[in-house]
RODO-2510 file (C-alpha; in nm, 4 decimals, decimal comma):
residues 107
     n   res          X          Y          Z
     1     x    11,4190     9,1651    10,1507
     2     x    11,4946     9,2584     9,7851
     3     x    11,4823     8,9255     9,5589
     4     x    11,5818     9,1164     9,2888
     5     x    11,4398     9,3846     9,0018
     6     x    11,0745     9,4884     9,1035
     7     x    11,0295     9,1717     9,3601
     8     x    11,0142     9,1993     9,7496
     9     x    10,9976     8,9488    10,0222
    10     x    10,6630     9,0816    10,2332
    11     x    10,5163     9,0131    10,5682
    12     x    10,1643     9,0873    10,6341
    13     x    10,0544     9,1557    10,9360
    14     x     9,6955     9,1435    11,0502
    15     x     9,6111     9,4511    11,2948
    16     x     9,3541     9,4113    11,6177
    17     x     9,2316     9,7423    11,6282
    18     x     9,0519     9,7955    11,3322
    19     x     8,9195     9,4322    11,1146
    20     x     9,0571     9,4529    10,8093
    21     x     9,3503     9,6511    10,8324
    22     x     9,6554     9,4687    10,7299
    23     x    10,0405     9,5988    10,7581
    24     x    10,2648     9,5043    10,4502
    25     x    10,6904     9,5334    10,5523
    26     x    10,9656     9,4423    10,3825
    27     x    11,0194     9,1100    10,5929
    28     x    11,3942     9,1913    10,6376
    29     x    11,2768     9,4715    10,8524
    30     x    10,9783     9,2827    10,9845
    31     x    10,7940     9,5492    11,2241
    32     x    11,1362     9,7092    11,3748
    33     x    11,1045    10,0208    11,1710
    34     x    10,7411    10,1356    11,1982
    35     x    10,6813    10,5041    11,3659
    36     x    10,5574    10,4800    11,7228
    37     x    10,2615    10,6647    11,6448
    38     x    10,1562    10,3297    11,3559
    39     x    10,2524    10,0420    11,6379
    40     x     9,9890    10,2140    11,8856
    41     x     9,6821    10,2967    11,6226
    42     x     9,7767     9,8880    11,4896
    43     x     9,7348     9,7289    11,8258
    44     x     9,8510     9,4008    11,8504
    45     x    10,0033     9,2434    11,5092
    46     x     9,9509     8,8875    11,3621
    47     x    10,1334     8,7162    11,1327
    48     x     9,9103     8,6475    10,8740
    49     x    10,1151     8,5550    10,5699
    50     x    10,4615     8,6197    10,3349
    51     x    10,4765     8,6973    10,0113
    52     x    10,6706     8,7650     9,6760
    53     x    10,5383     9,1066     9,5474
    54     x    10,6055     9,1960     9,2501
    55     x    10,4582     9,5138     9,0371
    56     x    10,2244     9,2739     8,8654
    57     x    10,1131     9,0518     9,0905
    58     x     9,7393     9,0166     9,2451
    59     x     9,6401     9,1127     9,5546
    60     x     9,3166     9,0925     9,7054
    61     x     9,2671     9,5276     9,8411
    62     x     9,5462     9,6656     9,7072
    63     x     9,7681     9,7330     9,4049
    64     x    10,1038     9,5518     9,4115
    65     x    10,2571     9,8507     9,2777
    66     x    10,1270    10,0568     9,5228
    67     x    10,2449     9,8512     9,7834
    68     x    10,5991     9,7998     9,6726
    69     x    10,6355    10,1962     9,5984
    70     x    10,4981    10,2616    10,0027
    71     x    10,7255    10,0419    10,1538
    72     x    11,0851    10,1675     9,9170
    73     x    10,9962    10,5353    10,0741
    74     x    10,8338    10,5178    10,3641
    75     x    10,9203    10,1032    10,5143
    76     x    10,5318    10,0025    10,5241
    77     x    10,2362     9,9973    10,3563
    78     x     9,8824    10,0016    10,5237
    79     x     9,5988     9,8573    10,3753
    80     x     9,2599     9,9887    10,5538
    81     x     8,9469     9,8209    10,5478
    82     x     8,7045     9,9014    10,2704
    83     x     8,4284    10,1291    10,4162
    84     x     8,1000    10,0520    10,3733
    85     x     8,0122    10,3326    10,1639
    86     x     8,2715    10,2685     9,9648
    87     x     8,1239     9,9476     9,8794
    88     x     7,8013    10,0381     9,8409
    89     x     7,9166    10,2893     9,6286
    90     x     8,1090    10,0185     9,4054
    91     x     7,8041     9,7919     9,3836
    92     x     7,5502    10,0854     9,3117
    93     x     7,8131    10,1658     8,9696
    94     x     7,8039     9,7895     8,9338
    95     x     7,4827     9,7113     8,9006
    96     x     7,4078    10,0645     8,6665
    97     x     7,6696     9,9506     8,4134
    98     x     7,4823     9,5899     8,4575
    99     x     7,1776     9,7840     8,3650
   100     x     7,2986     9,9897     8,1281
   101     x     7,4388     9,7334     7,9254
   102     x     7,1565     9,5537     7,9279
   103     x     6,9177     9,8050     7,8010
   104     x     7,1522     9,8435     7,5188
   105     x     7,1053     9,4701     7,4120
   106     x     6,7350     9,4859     7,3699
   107     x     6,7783     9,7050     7,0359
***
């Protein structure tokens, strides 16, 4: 549901066949749009919150932009888990730049 310039009503739906996969829909729509082929790799859908998006906003996995341009073209957007390696691969370029700018404050 449009509120407006760059601002969406959004449901998010929590997905049981994978943790950490979440469904974001325009909540006018709710789920009654998705491909048949998305409802059976989802599983079975929880409500687990609705939102105002807008292009700025914070969101904890993905990037409100993102989101709103996903759902204008294709009437979803789905947010899968982070995989392991890429975490570890996020904390491994952590932890150099950590290091790195350390070493640079001892001189």
């Amino acid at each position: 549901m449009s509120l407006g310039d760059n601002k969406l009503l959004c449901e998010i739906y929590r997905c049981s066949k994978k943790e950490g996969m979440y469904l974001y829909v325009d909540k006018q729509d709710g789920l009654n749009k998705l491909p048949d082929s998305l409802v059976k790799q989802m599983g079975k859908t929880e409500l687990a919150m609705t939102i105002i998006i807008t292009p700025d906003k914070k969101l904890a996995q993905a990037k409100a932009s993102d989101v709103l341009d996903a759902i204008e073209t294709q009437g979803f957007y789905l947010q899968m888990p982070p995989t392991l390696h890429g975490k570890s691969q996020e904390s491994s370029r952590t932890i150099a730049e950590a290091n790195d700018f350390l070493e640079r404050q001892k001189y």
